[in-house]
C-alpha positions in Angstrom: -6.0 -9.2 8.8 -2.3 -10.1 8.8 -0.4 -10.8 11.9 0.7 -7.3 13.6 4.2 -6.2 12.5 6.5 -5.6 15.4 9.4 -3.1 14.2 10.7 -0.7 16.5 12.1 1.4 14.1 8.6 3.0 13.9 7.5 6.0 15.5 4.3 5.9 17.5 2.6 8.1 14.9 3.9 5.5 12.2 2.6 2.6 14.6 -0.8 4.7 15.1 -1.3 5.1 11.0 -0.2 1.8 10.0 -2.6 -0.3 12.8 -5.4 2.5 10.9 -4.7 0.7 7.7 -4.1 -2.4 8.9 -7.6 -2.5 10.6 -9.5 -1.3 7.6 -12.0 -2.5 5.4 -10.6 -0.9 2.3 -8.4 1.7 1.1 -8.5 5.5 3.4 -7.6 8.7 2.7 -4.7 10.3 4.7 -8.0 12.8 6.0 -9.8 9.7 6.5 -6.9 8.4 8.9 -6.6 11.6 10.5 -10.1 12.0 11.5 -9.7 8.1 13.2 -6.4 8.9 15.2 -7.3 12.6 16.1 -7.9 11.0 20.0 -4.5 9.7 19.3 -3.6 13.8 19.2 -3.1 13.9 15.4 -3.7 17.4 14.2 -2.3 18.0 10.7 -2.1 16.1 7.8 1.5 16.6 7.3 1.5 14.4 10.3 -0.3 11.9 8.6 1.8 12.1 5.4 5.1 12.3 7.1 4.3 8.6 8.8 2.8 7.7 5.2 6.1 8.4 3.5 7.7 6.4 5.8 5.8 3.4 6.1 5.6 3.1 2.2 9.6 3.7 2.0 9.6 0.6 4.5 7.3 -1.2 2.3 4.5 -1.7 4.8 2.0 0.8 3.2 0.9 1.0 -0.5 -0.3 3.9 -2.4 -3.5 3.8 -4.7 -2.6 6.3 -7.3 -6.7 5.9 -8.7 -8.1 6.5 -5.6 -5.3 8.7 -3.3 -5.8 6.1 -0.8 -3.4 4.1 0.8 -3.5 0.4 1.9 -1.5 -2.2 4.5 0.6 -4.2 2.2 -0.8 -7.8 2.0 2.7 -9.8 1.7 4.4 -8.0 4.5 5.6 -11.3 6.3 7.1 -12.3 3.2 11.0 -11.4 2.6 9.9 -9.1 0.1 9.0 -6.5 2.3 10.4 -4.2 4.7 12.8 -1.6 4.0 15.3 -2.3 1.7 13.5 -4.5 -0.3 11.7 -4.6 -3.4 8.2 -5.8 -4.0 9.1 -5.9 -7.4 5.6 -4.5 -9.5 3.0 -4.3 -7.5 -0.7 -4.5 -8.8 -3.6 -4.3 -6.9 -7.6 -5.6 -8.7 -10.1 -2.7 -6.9 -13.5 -3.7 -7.0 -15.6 -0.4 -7.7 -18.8 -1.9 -6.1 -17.7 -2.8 -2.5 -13.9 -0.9 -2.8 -12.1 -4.3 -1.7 -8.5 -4.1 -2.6 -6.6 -7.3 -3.7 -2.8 -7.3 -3.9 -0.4 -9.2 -5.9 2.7 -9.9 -7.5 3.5 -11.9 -10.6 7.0 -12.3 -11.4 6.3 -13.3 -15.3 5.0 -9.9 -15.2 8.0 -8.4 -13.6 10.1 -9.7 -16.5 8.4 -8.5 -19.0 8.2 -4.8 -17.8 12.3 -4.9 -16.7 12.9 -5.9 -20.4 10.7 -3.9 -22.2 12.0 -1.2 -20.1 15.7 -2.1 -20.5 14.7 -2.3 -24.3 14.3 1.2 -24.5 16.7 2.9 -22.1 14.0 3.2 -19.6 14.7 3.2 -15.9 11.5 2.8 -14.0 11.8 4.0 -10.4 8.1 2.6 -8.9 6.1 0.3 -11.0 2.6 0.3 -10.4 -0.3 -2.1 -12.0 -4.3 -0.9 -11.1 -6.7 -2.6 -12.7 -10.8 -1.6 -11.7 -13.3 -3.7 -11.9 -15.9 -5.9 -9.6 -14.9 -8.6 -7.8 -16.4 -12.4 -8.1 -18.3 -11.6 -4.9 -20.0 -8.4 -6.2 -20.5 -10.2 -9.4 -22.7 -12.8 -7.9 
C-alpha cells in the first residue's frame, strides 16, 4: 500500500472513496465501493461517481476500461501525479487468474504513440494501454 495522500482539496466523500481503493486487493466497481462506505452514509452511486471523476481528474484514481473498475494510482508520490499533471500513457498488466493490477509507464512508449499520433493529425485526449494476461505468480 502506498503512503496515505494528504490533500485537503478533497472532499470527505473523495477521502472516503479513495482510502476504499487504496485499501483494496484489486480493482472495485463504483457498486462495489458503495456497498463498503454505505456506514460512511453513501446512498447513491452518483455519489460515488461524482468523487470518482474527481479523483481521476486529480490523477489519484485510474479507470479500467476492460473491467469498469477503478484503481489507486501506483505512482502517486511521484511528480507526475496530482492534478495538473500528466501521467503520460498509462498501462496497466491485469492478471485474469487472481485480478492483480500492475501499473506503469514507459516513456519510449509515450513517444511512439505522440508521433504516430502527430503523424496523422490525431490528438489523443487519454491514452490508455490494457493488456490481460496471468501474472508470474499465477503462472507458477
Amino acid at each position: 500500500m502506498n503512503a496515505p495522500i494528504v490533500n485537503p482539496a478533497l472532499t470527505k466523500n473523495q477521502s472516503l472513496v479513495f482510502e476504499a481503493l487504496d485499501r483494496a486487493d484489486g480493482p472495485l466497481s463504483a457498486y462495489t465501493i458503495l456497498d463498503k462506505l454505505r456506514d460512511h452514509g453513501f446512498r447513491a452511486p452518483l455519489q460515488v461517481y461524482r468523487a470518482l471523476d474527481k479523483l481521476t481528474e486529480f490523477g489519484m484514481v485510474h479507470r479500467l476500461e476492460s473491467l469498469n473498475a477503478f484503481v489507486a494510482c501506483a505512482h502517486r508520490e511521484s511528480a507526475c501525479c496530482g492534478k495538473g499533471h500528466g501521467h503520460g500513457t498509462v498501462a496497466f498488466a491485469i492478471c485474469e487468474s487472481c485480478s492483480q493490477v500492475m501499473e506503469f509507464h514507459d516513456h519510449e512508449v509515450d513517444h511512439h504513440l505522440t508521433d504516430w499520433a502527430s503523424s496523422k493529425g490525431f490528438k489523443p485526449s487519454k491514452t490508455t494501454i490494457e493488456i490481460r494476461g496471468i501474472c508470474q505468480k499465477c503462472a507458477a
